[in-house]
Phi, psi and omega in degrees: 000110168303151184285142183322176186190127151297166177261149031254019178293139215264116170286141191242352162339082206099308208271297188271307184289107179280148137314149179220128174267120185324138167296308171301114185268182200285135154258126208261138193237140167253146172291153176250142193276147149258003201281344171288332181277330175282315204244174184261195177218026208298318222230015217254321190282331172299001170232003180320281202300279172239190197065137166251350172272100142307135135272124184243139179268130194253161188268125163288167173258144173246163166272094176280148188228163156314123144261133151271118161341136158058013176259180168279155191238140222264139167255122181253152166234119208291150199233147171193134208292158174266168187225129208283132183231104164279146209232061221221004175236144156204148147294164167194171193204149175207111175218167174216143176235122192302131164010288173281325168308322175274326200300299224277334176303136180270027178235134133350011213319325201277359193243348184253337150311288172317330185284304226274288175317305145002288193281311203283036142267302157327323163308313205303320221263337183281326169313319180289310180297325191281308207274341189241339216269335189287358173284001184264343186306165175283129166325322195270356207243003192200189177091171171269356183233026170326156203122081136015296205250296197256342176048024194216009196239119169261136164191064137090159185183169192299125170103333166225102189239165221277158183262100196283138150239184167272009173274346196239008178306321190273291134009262176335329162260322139325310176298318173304327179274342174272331171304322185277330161340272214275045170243346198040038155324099173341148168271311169292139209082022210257128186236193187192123202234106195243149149289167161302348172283304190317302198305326176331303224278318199278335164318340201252002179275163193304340158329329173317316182330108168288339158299342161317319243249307177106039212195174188255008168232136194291125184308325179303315217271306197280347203066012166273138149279328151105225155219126172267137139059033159076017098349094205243123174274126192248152179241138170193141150280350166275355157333103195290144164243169175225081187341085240218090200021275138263019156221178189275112181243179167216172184252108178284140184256131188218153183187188119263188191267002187297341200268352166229140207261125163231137187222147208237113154250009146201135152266089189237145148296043221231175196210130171205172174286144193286155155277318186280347201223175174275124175174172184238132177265148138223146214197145176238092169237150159216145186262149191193140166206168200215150166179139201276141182213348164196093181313326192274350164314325193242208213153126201251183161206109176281101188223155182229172182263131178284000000 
């Protein structure tokens, strides 16, 4: 905006007085991702080169029995279903800049571009995964009568979903670690995947306790989150929400990374001349599949802020 002028004195604005364009851009914020941190990668070099298909082979249960001297012995042979790591999605990103548009510019543009696309491909693949997997989770892992074992630990479904403050925040994640207990879950390697309303309620929660923590510094002091309850706690704004008569919820994730398997198998990058126009193309695809492989490894708590 030029500075004002009475009239009849003449703005000189554009004409004597040039525009000057930042060197500098707008800094631009992204979301942060979890999905590297949740999932495995196990199974990704078997489909690098070809295939679109895994079978990933799953481990049988055997039956164990009584023995009595001298009885017979029943021989099981053991059978455990495979289970499909599809290779069926994918992304791509494309743009082009023209000749002139480069010759005159004072920016990198295509490398600042190539930056961008990048973290909204990562947003993307975390909206997407965060957003399709808890209906695959084990039934005993979510609900209102969640529990292996005790079948009586609520967390929350649709129409009463659990109401988090910062007095039960803590209660409430506990449960997710005995729901995954009597699932018999590793204890090391165990993540919590919280919105930012949720971190609010534990910050403000009894957690300052640094022992909560596992740790000699009080979480409030250092501003880390840490670890709860043998839980190493994530923050994401991708978390799917929902609309739930009045209120606004979400599904909190909880797991190991052992129970979901992600796989990339190409991520290319390339540049070529445009055909209709004088310009440089530059495009981003990556091929990709996801897939829950051991339901009792993870766990939801379906909530709204109390």
């Amino acid at each position: 905006m030029a500075y004002p002028v009475v009239a009849p004195t003449p703005s000189y604005s554009g004409t004597f007085i040039p525009e000057i364009w930042s060197s500098k851009l707008v800094e631009k914020y992204y979301d942060s991702t979890v999905l590297a941190q949740i999932s495995n990668t196990n199974y990704e070099g078997e489909i690098r080169n070809q295939g679109d298909v895994v079978q990933i082979r799953t481990v049988p249960t055997l039956d164990i029995h009584e023995y009595k001297t001298g009885q017979t012995l029943i021989n099981q042979r053991p059978e455990a279903p495979n289970v499909e790591l599809l290779i069926d999605k994918g992304f791509y990103w494309s743009t082009i800049l023209d000749d002139v548009q480069e010759k005159q510019s004072d920016m990198d543009q295509m490398n600042i571009w190539a930056t961008d696309a990048a973290e909204q491909l990562k947003t993307k693949l975390d909206t997407r995964v965060l957003g399709s997997i808890v209906p695959d989770f084990s039934s005993l892992n979510m609900g209102a009568t969640a529990g292996k074992i005790t079948q009586g630990i609520n967390l929350g479904v649709t129409g009463t979903p659990v109401a988090l403050t910062k007095s039960n925040i803590i209660d409430n994640i506990l449960y997710l670690g005995q729901v995954l207990d009597e699932q018999n879950v590793p204890e090391t390697g165990r993540f919590l995947v919280l919105p930012f309303w949720a971190t609010t309620l534990l910050k403000g929660s009894d957690i300052k306790d640094a022992s909560l923590a596992g740790d000699s510094t009080s979480v409030l002091r250092s501003g880390m989150l840490g670890m709860v309850d043998r839980f190493t706690l994530f923050n994401s704004n991708l978390l799917p929400h929902y609309t739930d008569g009045a209120d606004r919820c979400a599904h909190i994730i909880a797991g190991h990374k052992d129970g979901l398997t992600f796989a990339t198998q190409l991520t290319k990058t390339e540049t070529l001349r445009a055909e209709s126009t004088f310009g440089e193309i530059m495009r981003g695809l990556m091929v990709y599949g996801y897939k829950v492989i051991k339901p009792e490894a993870l766990a939801a708590l379906y909530a709204t802020r109390g």
